[in-house]
C-alpha positions as CSV (number, residue, x, y, z in Angstrom):
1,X,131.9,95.1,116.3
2,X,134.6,97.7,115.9
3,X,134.9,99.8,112.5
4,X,137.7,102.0,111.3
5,X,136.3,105.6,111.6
6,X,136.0,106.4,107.8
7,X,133.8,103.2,107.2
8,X,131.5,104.7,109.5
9,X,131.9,107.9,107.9
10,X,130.8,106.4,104.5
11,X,128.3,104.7,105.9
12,X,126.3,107.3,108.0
13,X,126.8,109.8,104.8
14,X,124.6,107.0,102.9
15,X,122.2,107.1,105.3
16,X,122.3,111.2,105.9
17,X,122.2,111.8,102.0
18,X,118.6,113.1,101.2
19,X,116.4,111.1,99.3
20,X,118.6,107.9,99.5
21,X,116.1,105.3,101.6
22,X,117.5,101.5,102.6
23,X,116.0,100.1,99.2
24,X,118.1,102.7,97.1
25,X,121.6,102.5,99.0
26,X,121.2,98.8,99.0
27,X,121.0,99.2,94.8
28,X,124.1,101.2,95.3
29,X,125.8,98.7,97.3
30,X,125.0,96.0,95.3
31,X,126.2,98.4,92.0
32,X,129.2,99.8,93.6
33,X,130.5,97.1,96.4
34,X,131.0,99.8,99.5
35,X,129.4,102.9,100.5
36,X,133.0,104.7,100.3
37,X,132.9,103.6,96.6
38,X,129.4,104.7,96.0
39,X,130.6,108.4,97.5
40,X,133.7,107.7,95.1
41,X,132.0,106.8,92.1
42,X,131.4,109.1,89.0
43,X,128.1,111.5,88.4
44,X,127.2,109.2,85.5
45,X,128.5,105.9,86.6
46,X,125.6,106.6,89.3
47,X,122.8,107.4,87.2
48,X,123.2,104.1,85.5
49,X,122.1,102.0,88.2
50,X,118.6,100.8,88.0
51,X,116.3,103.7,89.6
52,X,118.3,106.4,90.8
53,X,117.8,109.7,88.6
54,X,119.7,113.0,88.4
55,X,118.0,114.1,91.4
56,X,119.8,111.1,93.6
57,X,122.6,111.1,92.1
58,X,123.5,115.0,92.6
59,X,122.2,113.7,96.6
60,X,125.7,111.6,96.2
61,X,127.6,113.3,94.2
62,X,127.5,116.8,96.0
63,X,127.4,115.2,99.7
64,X,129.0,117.9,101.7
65,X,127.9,117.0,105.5
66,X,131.5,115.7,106.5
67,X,131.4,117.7,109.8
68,X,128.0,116.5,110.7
69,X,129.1,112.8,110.9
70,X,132.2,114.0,112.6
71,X,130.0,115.2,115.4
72,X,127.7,111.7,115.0
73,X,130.5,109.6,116.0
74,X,131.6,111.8,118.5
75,X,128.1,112.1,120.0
76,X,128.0,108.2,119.7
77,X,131.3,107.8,121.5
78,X,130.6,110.1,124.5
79,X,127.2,108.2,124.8
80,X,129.1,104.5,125.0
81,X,126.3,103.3,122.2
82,X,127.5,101.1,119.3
83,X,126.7,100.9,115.5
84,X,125.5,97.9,113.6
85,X,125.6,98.1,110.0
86,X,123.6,96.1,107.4
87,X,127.3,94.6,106.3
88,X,127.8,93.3,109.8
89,X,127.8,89.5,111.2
90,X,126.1,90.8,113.9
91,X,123.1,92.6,112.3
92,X,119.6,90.9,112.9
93,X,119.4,88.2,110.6
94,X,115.6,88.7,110.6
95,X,115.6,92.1,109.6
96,X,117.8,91.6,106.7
97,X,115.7,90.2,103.8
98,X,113.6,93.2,103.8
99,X,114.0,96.1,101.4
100,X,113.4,98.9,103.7
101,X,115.4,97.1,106.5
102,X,117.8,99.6,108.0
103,X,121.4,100.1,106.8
104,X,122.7,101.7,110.4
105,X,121.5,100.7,113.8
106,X,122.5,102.5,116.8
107,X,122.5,100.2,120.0
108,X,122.9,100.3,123.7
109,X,123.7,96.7,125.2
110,X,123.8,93.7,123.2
111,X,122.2,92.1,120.3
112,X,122.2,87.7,121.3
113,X,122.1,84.5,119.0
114,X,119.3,83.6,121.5
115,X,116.9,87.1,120.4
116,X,116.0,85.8,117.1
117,X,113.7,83.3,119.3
118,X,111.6,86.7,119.8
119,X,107.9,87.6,120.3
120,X,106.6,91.5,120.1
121,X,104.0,92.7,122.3
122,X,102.5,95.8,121.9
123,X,99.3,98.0,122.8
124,X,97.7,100.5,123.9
125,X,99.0,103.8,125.4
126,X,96.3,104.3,127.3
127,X,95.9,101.2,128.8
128,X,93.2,99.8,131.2
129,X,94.3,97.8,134.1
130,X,93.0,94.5,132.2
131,X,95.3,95.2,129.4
132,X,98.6,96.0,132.4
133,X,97.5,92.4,133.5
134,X,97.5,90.8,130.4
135,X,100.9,92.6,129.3
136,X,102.5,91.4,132.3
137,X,101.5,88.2,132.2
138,X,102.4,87.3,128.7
139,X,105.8,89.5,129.2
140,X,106.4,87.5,132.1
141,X,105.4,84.2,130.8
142,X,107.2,84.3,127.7
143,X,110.5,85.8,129.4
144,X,110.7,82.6,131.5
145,X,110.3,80.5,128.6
146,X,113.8,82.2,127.1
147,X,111.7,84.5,124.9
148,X,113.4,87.5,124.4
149,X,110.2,90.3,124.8
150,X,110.6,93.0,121.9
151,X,108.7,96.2,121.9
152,X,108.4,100.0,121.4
153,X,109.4,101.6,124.6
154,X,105.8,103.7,124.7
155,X,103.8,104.2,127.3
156,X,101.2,101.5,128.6
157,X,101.3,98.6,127.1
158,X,105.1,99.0,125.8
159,X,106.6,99.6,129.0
160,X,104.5,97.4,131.0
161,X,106.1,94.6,128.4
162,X,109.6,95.7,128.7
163,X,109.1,95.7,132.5
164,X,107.5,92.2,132.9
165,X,110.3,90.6,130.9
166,X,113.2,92.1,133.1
167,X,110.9,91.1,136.8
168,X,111.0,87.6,135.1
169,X,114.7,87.9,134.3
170,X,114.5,87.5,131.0
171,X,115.9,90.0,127.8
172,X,114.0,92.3,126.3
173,X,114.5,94.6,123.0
174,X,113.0,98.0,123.0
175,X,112.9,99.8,119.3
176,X,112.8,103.8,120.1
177,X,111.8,106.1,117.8
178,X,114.1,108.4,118.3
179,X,117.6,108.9,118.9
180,X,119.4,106.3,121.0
181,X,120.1,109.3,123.2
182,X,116.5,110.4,124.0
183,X,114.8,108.4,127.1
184,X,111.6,109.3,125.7
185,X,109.1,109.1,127.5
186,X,110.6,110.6,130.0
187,X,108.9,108.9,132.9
188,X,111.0,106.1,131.5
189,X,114.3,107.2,132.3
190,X,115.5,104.2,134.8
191,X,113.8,101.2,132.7
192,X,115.9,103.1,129.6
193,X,119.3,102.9,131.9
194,X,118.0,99.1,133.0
195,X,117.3,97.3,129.7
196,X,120.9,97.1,128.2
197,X,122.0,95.4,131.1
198,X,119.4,92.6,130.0
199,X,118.6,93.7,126.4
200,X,119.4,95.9,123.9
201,X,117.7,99.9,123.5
202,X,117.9,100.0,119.4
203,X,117.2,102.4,116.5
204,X,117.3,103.7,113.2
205,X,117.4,107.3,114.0
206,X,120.3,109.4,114.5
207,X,121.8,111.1,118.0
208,X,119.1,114.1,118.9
209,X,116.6,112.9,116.7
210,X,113.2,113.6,118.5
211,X,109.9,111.9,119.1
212,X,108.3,113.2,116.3
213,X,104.6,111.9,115.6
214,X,105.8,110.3,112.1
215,X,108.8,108.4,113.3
216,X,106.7,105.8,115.3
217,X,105.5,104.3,112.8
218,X,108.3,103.5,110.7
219,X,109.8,101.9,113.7
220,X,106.6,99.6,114.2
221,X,108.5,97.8,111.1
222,X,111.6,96.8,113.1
223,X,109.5,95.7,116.0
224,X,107.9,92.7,113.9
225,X,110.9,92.4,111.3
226,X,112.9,90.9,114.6
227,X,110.3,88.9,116.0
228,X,108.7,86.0,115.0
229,X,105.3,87.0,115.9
230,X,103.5,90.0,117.1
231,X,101.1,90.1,120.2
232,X,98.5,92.7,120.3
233,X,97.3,93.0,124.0
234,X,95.2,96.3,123.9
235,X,94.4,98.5,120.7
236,X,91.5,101.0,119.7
237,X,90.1,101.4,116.4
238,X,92.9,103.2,114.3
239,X,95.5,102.6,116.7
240,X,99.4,102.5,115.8
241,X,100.0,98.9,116.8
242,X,97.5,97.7,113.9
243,X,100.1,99.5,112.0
244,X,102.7,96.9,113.3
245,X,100.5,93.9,113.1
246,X,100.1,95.3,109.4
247,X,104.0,95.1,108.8
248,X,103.5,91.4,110.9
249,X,101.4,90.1,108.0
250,X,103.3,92.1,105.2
251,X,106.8,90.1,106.8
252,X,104.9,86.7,107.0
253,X,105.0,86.9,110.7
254,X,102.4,85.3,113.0
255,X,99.9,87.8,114.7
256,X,98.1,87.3,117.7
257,X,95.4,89.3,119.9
258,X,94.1,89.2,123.3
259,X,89.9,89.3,123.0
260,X,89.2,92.1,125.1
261,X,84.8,93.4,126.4
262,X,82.9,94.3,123.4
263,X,81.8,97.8,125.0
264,X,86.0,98.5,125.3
265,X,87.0,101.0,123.3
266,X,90.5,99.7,123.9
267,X,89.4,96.1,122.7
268,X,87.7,97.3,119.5
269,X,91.1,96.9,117.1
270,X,92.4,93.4,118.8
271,X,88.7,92.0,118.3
272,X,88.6,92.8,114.7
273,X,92.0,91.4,114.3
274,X,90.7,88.3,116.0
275,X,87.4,88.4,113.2
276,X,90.0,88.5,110.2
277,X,92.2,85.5,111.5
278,X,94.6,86.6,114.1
279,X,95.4,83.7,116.4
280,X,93.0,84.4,119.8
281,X,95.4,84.4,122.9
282,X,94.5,83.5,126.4
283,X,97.1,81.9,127.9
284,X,100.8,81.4,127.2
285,X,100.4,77.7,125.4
286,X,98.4,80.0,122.3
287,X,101.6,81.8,121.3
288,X,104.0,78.7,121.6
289,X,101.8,76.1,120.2
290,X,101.6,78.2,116.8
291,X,105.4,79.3,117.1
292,X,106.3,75.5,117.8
293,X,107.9,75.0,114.4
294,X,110.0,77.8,114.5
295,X,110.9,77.2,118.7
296,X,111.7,73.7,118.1
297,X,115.7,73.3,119.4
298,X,115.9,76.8,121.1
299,X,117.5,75.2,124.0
300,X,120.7,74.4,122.0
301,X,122.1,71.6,124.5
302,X,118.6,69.3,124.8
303,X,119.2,65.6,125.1
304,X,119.1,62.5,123.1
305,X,116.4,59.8,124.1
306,X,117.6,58.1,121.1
307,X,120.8,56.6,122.3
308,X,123.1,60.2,121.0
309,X,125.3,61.8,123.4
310,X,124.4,65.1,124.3
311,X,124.9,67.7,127.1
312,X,122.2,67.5,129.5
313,X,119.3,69.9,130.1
314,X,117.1,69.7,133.2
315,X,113.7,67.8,132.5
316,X,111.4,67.3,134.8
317,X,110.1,64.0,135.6
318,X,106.8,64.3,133.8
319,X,108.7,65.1,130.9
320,X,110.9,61.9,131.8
321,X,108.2,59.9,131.4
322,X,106.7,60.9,128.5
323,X,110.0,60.4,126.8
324,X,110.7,56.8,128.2
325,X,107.3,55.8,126.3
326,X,108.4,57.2,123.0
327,X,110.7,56.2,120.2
328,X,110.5,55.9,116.2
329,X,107.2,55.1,115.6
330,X,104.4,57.9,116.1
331,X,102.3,57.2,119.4
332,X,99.3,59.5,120.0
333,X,97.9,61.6,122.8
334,X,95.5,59.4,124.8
335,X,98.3,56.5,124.8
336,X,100.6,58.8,125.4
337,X,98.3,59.5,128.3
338,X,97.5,56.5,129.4
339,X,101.2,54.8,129.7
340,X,102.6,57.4,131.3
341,X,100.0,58.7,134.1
342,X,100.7,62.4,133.0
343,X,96.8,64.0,133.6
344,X,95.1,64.8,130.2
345,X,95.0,68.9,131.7
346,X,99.0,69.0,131.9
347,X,100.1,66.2,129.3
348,X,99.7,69.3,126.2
349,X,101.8,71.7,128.1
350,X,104.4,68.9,129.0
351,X,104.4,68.0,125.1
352,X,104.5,71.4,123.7
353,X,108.3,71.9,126.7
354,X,109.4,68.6,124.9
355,X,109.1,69.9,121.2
356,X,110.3,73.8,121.8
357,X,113.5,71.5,123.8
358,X,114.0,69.9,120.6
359,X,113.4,66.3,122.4
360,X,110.2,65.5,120.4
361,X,108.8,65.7,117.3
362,X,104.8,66.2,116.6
363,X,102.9,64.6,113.6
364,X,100.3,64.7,111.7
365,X,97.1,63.9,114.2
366,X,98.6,65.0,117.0
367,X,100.9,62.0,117.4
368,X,104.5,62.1,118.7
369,X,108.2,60.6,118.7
370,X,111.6,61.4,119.7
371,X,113.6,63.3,118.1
């Protein structure tokens, strides 16, 4: 989305102004009605909003870093990126009922309707070849299921995510933490000129901000804020991505883990997430039979077994079956089974395709009707 230059300006002075986090320039958004107001607005009109001081308000009030922005959205012109604000249509819907949820957003590529239907995976920098397998396989897998494959952009497990989701020709999102001009780490320079092509590089931090230590985990919050659940594959004791399954449970997102040897060092933080209730993960069908609810209907044009006309979506014959034995009335599993011929070792796979196609609905004990 294109904005007039001094929006922009108003907008990245909110976010430059020291001492002004998202929570506080949303206050002054929702007090004022526009950042150029809040930068317009009287010392004491601004200390009468709820929780912003002297202190902040002399932040606003005294804002002299004009020429800074002027070389921001020069720097962010020459670099062909794009900003999202929090204002915008076009800003990640999941992010936005959180407090500290960003106000600007720099982007390279495109942001889809389709990436809310998102799953991160993260791990392990120092990843054993176990946890590259796992990565790839679940990047891959979920990638051909229309997942869009969100994740940090690190070493290991990150990049062995972002990778597996592009082989499988699928999108993939990778949060930086950093500026959107910095292909850190560098080994990842062609995978950080490939993903915008299929994806979206994305960021909080302004042009030439480096990888500082502290900034990766303040981005771990995007990476589950956009997704609706977060796979750990490989993560030691103390690691940063418990710090992003953390923000997973604080954001009421699902969290999984891949179970990893008990004498891994690298398997010691996804086995204690699995001992306080993450969801185990061996296979594909773990993630997408939780996310179910949430999937159902992803594939916007599925069709009507129920006499409605709709645009028609490829499904398979076993899933042809299945639905020429169903209707109003809830049939379960082993009758399902029986009537259609579908073996008992495919029929929940075929039956979890139906419900994320929005064809059928599941019930209570495990029982099953068109939608």
């Amino acid at each position: 989305m294109q904005h007039p230059q001094d929006e922009l300006k108003y907008w990245l002075a909110l976010l430059f102004a020291k001492d002004i986090g998202p929570a506080t320039a949303k206050r002054l958004l929702a007090a004022f009605g526009s950042p150029e107001a809040v930068f317009r607005a009287s010392h004491r009109d601004i200390t009468s909003v709820d929780g912003i001081g002297e202190s902040r308000a002399r932040q606003i009030t005294g804002f002299r870093s004009w020429e800074r922005i002027d070389r921001e959205l020069a720097a962010i012109q020459t670099l062909r990126a794009d900003i999202i604000l929090y204002s915008d249509a076009d800003y990640p819907e999941s992010l936005r009922p959180y407090d500290d949820a960003p106000l600007v957003l720099y982007k390279k590529g495109t942001l889809e309707e389709s990436d809310r239907y998102a799953v991160a995976i993260v791990g392990s920098r120092r990843m054993t070849e176990y946890g590259r397998k796992a990565a790839d396989l679940m990047a891959r897998g979920l990638a051909e299921k229309g997942i869009t494959v969100i994740s940090g952009f690190a070493r290991g497990i990150d990049t062995t995510a972002h990778r597996g989701a592009l082989a499988a020709g699928g999108r993939t999102i990778a949060v930086l933490g950093c500026g959107i001009d910095r292909p850190y780490p560098s080994e990842n320079r062609s995978l950080f000129s490939d993903i915008p092509a299929s994806g979206c590089l994305i960021t909080e931090f302004p042009v030439g901000t480096p990888p500082v230590k502290e900034n990766f985990p303040r981005r771990n919050r995007i990476i589950s804020g956009m997704a609706l659940g977060v796979l750990i594959v490989e993560a030691a004791e103390g690691s940063g991505s418990l710090i992003t399954a953390d923000y997973a449970l604080d954001q009421n997102k699902e969290v999984f883990a891949i179970p990893g040897p008990i004498s891994s060092a690298n398997a010691k933080g996804t086995n204690q997430l699995i001992q306080k209730g993450a969801k185990l993960v061996g296979r594909i069908e773990d993630i997408l039979e939780e996310l179910a609810p949430k999937l159902r209907g992803m594939l916007r044009n599925a069709p009507s077994f129920s006499g409605a006309s709709r645009p028609e979506l490829e499904i398979t014959p076993e899933e042809g079956a299945i639905c020429t034995v169903l209707g109003d009335d809830p049939k379960q599993v082993d009758l399902i089974a029986r009537e259609t011929g579908v073996p008992p070792s495919r029929l929940s796979a075929v039956l979890l395709s139906l419900e994320i196609k929005g064809v059928i609905r599941q019930h209570d004990g495990k029982r099953f009707t068109l939608v």
